[in-house]
C-alpha positions in Angstrom: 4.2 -12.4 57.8 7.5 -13.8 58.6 10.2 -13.4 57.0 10.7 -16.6 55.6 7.1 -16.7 54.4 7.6 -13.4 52.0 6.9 -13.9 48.5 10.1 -13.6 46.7 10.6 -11.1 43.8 11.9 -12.6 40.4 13.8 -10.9 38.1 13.6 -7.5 40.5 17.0 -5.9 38.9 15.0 -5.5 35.8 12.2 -3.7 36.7 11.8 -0.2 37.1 12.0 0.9 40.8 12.8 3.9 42.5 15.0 1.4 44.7 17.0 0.0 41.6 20.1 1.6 41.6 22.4 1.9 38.8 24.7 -0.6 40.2 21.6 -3.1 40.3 21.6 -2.4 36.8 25.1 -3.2 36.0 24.8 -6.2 38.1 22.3 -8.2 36.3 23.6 -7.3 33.1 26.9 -8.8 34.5 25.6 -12.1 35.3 23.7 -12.0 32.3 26.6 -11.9 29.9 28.6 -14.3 32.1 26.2 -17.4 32.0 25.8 -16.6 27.7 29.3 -16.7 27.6 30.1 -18.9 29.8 27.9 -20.9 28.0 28.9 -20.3 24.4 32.7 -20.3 25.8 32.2 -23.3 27.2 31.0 -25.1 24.3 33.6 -23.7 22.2 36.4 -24.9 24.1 34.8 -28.1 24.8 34.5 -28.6 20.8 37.9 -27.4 20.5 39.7 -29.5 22.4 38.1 -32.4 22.1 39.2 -31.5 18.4 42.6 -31.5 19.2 42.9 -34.3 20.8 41.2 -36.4 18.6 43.3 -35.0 15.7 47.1 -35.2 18.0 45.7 -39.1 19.0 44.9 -39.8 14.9 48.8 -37.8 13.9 50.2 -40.3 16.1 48.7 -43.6 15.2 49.4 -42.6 11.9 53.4 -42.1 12.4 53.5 -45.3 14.5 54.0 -48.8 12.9 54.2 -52.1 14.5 57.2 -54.2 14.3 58.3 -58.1 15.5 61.3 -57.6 17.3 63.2 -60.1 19.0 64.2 -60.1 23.0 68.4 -59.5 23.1 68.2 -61.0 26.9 65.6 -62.6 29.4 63.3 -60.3 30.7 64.1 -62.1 34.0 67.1 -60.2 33.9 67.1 -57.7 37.0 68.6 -55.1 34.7 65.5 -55.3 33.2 63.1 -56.1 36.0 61.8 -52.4 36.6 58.1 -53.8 36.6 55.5 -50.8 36.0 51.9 -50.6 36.7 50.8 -53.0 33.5 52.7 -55.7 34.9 55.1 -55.5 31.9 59.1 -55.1 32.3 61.6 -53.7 30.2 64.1 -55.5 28.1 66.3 -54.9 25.1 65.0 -56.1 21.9 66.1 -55.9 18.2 64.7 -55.2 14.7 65.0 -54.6 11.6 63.4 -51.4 9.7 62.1 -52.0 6.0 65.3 -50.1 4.8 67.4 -52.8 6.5 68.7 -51.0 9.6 69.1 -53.2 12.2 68.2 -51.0 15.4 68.4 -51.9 19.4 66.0 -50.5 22.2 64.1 -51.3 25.8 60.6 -52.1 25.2 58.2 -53.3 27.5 57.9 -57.1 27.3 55.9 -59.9 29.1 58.0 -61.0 32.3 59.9 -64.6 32.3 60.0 -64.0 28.3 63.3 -65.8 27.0 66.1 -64.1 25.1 65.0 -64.7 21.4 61.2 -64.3 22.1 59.5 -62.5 19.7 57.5 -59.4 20.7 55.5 -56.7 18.9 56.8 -53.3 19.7 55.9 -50.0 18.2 57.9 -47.3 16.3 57.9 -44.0 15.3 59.0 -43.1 12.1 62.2 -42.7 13.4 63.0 -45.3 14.5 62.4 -45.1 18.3 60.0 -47.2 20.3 56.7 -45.5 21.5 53.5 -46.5 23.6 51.0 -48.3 21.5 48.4 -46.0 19.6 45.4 -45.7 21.4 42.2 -47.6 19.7 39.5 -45.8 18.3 37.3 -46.2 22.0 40.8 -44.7 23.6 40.4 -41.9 21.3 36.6 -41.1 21.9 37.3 -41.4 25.7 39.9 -38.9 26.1 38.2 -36.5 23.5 35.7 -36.2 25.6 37.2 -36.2 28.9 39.1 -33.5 27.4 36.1 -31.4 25.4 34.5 -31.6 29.3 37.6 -30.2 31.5 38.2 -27.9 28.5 34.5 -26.8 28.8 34.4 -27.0 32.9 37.0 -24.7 33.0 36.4 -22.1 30.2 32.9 -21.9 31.9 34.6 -21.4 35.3 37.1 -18.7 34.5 34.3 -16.7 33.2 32.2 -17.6 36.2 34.7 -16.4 38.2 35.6 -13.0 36.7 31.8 -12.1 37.1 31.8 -13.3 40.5 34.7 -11.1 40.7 33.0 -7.7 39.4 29.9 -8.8 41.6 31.9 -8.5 44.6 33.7 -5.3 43.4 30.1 -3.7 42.6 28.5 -5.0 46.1 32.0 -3.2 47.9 31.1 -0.3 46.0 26.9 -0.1 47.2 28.4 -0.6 50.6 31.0 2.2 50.5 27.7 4.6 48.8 25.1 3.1 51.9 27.7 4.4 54.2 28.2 8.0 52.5 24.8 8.0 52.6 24.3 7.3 56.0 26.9 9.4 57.3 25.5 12.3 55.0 21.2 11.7 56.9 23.5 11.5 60.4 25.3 14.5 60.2 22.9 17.4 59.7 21.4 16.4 63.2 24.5 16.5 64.8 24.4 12.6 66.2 25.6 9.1 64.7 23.2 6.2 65.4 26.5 3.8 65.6 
């Protein structure tokens, strides 16, 4: 029979053999506990940070309010032409806040916009423009990119500390097989390598 051809045993650490050895034992108990918690650890995190990030994108939709502002100078402007990857520019706008406060700031704005366009910007509640909220689909989407990468790598760390102990346990086997060799070698006065 060749040795691809032999029948391969399942589960063999678990049996009862007088070839088991303890470290066999140990092993499979190891990687036993590391896929239930990786597992379980995974979901966790997964859960929890798709948790947070669903409640830190809801905290800040809920401090930021939308405001008509008007454009202080054309956004042709090269002062203000620093265009950014959604094809916006910057340029100074103006608005009021509800308690009459008449406040100043650069906001991204349409380019060629005149000076006295109105634009929608969004505040904070103090005062200070931010990015626009994300929408409800914005907020699903990065929940659960972030539940998954949370979950990838909770998994993975715990993956990786049993792989770890695995390879410290299979160092230790090969440190016993030689002591045992060297200990069947000696008594006959010869080493077979």
């Amino acid at each position: 029979m060749a040795a691809s051809e032999c029948p391969r045993v399942r589960l063999w650490r678990w049996r009862r053999s007088p070839l088991r050895r303890r470290s066999d034992l140990v092993e499979a108990w190891v990687v036993l506990c590391a896929w239930v918690f990786a597992l379980v650890g995974a979901l966790f995190a997964g859960m929890v940070a798709a948790d947070a990030v669903t409640h830190s994108a809801e905290e800040q939709r809920a401090q930021s309010r939308k405001v008509t502002a008007v454009l202080v100078k054309d956004a042709e402007d090269p002062a203000a032409s620093r265009v950014g990857t959604d094809h916006l520019v910057w340029g100074i706008v103006r608005w009021t806040d509800p308690d009459g406060t008449i406040r100043t700031d650069d906001a991204r704005v349409p380019p060629k916009s005149h000076a006295g366009s109105k634009v929608d910007v969004w505040t904070d509640r103090n005062g200070a423009v931010v990015n626009q909220p994300l929408s409800e689909t914005e907020i699903l989407l990065h929940s659960i990119a972030g539940g998954v990468l949370a979950a990838g790598a909770a998994g993975g760390v715990v993956v990786g500390c049993s792989w770890l102990v695995r390879l410290g346990l299979e160092r230790r086997r090969m440190e016993q097989w030689a002591a045992e060799w060297e200990r069947m070698d000696t008594p006959w006065g010869w080493k077979t390598g």
